[in-house]
NULUMFI-378933 format. One line per field, with one value per residue (C-alpha): x, y, z; residue in one letter. Coordinates in pm, whole numbers, plus 50000, padded with zeros to 5 digits. Example, Ala and Ser with C-alpha at 12.3 -4.5 7.8 and 13.67 -1.06 7.14 Angstrom:
# residues 2
px <- [51230,51367]
py <- [49550,49894]
pz <- [50780,50714]
r <- [A,S]
END
This chain:
# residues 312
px <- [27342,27075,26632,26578,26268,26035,26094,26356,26449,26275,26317,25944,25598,25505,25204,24991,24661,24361,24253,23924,24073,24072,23867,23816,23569,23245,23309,23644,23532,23518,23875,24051,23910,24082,24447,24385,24383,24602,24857,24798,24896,25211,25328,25298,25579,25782,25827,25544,25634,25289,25218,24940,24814,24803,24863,24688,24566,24558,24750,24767,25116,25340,25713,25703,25483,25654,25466,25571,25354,25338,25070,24976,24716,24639,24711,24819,25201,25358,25416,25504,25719,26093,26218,26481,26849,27164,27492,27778,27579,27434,27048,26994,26645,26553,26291,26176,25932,25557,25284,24967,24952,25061,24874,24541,24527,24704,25006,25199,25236,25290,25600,25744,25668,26003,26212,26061,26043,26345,26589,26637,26722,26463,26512,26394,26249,25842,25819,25577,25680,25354,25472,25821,25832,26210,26340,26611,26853,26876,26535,26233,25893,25683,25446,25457,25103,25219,25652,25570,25236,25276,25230,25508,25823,25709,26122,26265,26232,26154,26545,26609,26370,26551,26887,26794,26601,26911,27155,26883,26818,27158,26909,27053,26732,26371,26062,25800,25438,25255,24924,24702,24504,24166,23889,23851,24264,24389,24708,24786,24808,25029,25258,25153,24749,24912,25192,25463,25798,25683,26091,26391,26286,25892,25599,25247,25007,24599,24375,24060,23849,23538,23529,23273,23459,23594,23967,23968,24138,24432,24499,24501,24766,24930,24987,25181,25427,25457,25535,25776,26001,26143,26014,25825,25433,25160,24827,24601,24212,24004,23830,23435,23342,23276,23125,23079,22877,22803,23184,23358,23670,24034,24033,24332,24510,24831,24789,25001,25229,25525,25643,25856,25744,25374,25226,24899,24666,24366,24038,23714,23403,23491,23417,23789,23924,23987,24186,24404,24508,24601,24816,24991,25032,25220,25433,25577,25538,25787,25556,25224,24933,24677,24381,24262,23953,24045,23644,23669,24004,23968,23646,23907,24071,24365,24453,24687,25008,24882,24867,25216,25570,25860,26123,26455]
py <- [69186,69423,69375,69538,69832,69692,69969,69865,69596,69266,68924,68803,68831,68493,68398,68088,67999,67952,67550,67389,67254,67604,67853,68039,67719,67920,68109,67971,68068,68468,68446,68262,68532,68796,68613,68552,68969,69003,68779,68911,69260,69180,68965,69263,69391,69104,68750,68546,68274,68059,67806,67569,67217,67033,67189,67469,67534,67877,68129,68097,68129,68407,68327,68530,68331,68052,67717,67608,67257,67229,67222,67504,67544,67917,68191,68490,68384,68713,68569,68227,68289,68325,68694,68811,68972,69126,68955,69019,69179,68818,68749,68495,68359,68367,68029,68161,67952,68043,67889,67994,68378,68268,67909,68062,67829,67525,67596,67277,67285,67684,67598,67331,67574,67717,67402,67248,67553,67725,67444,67734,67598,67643,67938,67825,68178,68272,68576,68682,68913,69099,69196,69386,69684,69801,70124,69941,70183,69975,70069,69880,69945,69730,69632,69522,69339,69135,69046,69050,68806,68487,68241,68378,68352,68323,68215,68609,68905,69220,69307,68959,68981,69313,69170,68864,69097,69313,69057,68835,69164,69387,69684,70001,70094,69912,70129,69969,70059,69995,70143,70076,69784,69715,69486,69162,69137,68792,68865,69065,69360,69329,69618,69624,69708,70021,70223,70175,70279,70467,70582,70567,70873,70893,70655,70677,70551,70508,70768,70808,71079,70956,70984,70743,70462,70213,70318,70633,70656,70365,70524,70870,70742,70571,70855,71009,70724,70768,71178,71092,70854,71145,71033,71230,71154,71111,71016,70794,70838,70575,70312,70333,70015,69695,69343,69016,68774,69019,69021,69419,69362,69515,69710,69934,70127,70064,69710,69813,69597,69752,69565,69670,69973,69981,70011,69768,69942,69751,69912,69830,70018,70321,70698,70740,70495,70794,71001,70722,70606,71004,71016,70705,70878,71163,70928,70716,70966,70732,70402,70322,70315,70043,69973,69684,69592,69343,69330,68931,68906,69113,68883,68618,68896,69019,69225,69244,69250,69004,68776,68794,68806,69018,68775,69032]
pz <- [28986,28871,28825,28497,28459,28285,28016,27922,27593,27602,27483,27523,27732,27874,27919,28025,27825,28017,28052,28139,28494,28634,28780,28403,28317,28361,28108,27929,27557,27681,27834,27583,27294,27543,27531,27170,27122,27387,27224,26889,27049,27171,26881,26694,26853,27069,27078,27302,27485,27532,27786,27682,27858,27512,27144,27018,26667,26794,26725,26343,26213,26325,26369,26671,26889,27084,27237,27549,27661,28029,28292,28545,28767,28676,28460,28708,28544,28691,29016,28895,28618,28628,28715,28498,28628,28508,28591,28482,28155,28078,28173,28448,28548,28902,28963,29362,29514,29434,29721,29593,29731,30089,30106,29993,29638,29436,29318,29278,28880,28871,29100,28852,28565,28545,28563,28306,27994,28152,28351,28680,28968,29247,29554,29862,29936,29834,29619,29324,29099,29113,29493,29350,29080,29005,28843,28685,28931,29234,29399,29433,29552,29749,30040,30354,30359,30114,30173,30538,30549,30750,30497,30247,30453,30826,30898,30837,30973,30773,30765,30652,30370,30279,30273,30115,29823,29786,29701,29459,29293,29382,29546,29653,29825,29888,29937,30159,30136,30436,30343,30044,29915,29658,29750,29626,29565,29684,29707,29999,29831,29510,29377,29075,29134,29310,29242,28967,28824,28480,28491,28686,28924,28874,29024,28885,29146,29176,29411,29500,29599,29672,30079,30092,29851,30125,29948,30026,30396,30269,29940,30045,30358,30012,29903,30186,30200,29813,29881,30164,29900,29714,29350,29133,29178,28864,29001,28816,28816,29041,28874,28982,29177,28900,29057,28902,29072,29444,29446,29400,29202,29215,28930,28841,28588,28809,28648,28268,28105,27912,27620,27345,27165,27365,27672,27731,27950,28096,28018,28273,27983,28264,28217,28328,28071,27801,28048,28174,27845,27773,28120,27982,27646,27814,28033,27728,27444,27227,27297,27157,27402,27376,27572,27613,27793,28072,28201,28172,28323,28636,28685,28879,29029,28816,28554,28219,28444,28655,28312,28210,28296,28076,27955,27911]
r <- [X,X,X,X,X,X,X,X,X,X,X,X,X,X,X,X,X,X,X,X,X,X,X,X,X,X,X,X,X,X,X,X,X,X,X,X,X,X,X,X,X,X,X,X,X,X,X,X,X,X,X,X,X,X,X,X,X,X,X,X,X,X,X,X,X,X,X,X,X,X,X,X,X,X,X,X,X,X,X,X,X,X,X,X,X,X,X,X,X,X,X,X,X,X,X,X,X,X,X,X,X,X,X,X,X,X,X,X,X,X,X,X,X,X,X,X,X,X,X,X,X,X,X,X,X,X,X,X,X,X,X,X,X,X,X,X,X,X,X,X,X,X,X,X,X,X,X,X,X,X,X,X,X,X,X,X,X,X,X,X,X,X,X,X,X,X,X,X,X,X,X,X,X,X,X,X,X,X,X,X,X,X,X,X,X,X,X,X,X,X,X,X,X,X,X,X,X,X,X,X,X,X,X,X,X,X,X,X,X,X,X,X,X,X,X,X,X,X,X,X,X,X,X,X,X,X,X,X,X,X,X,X,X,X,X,X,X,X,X,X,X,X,X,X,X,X,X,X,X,X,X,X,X,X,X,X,X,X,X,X,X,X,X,X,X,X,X,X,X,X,X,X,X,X,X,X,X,X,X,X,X,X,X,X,X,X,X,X,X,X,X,X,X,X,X,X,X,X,X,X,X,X,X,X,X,X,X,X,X,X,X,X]
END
């Protein structure tokens, strides 16, 4: 058994269009013009597997873009869609069992989701895939805030959860985080708004330098964890502070999605947007580098990983 990096060939990005009965109602026209270039993007390169309530006229035709009718309650589809593995050298889809971030929203269509477009069988064990990030060696990275919360598997112990992670995903090694988190992040402090495998031996991470940012003490104890793993290190530059509606959001340029030939960086109209996008051109020099402003989408509190889930 062996959890892919998500470098490495792909079948499809899934995603789930946004729908009326969910929190994007407010302002639905906005979100849906951001999937639409979103999706657009990544059929340029990959197959797109779409998840709509009822039939689209949207996207126009593109042999490449595949419609998948089922309901959901949300569109974060990176913790409720199927994880991919490696056995044997065939592709197996892991369905684990998705409660709404630890209790904290619906979830009871975005845990049927899988069954119905995919026909897994359902593991009676809660995990996101938002909450895991793998180097496609045996070792993953994640946190303890999140794996270890009450709500998510209250039954196990921490060196339950680590056995029961190693055989699922046939680890060598799991690296816990026990420090670092953003504001305004409902899920307990996902992975992927943090630190992430860019290759097998190197981890590019978010700082922040601002002593007065209410980040700066977790991040900067982050990033002592992060030197005591033994990878190599690339920073990434701090977000300044966005809001919608008196609310700070979790904004992060930890939150990329690697597809085939690209890398999708989210983009926040941020003076450090330009020099993000160049780190990311260093770290995949073979890969195109696309930003792509994710203002609307971080407005309920994720990003453009957050959206989608790599089908391998």
């Amino acid at each position: 058994m062996r959890l892919p990096a998500e470098w490495e060939e792909q079948k499809a990005l899934l995603l789930a269009y946004p729908h009326e009965k969910s929190d994007w109602l407010p302002y639905l026209d906005e979100i849906r013009e951001f999937y639409k270039e979103f999706i657009s993007i990544v059929a340029h390169y990959q197959d797109v597997y779409l998840i709509t309530q009822k039939a689209l006229n949207f996207p126009p035709t593109k042999h490449n873009i595949h419609i998948f009718k089922a309901q959901t309650n949300d569109t974060w589809v990176r913790d409720f869609g199927a994880i991919t593995v490696f056995e044997n050298n065939k592709t197996k889809l892991l369905d684990f069992t998705f409660n709404g971030w630890g209790l904290k929203f619906p979830a009871n269509y975005d845990n049927q989701l899988n069954r119905k477009i995919f026909h897994t069988k359902k593991i009676g064990f809660v995990l996101e895939g938002g909450s895991i990030d793998s180097n496609g060696e045996g070792v993953l990275l994640t946190t303890s805030t999140c794996l270890l919360e009450a709500n998510r598997n209250p039954h196990l112990s921490k060196d339950e959860i680590e056995k029961q992670l190693k055989t699922f995903f046939g680890l060598k090694k799991i690296l816990w985080l026990n420090h670092g988190f953003l504001e305004g992040d409902d899920t307990d402090s996902h992975i992927d708004m943090l630190a992430r495998f860019v290759s097998a031996n190197k981890i590019a991470y978010i700082t922040c330098d601002n002593k007065d940012d209410i980040h700066y003490i977790e991040l900067k104890l982050m990033e002592k964890e992060l030197q005591s793993f033994g990878f190599e290190l690339v920073p990434l530059p701090f977000v300044s502070a966005k809001y919608f509606e008196n609310e700070r959001l979790p904004v992060s340029y930890a939150n990329f999605v690697i597809i085939n030939g690209a890398v999708i960086m989210p983009t926040y109209n941020d003076p450090n947007d330009e020099e993000a996008l160049k780190i990311f051109q260093k770290l995949f020099p073979s890969r195109d580098i696309i930003g792509l402003d994710a203002s609307v989408l971080i407005r309920q509190h994720g990003s453009i990983h957050c959206s989608c889930m790599n089908i391998f």
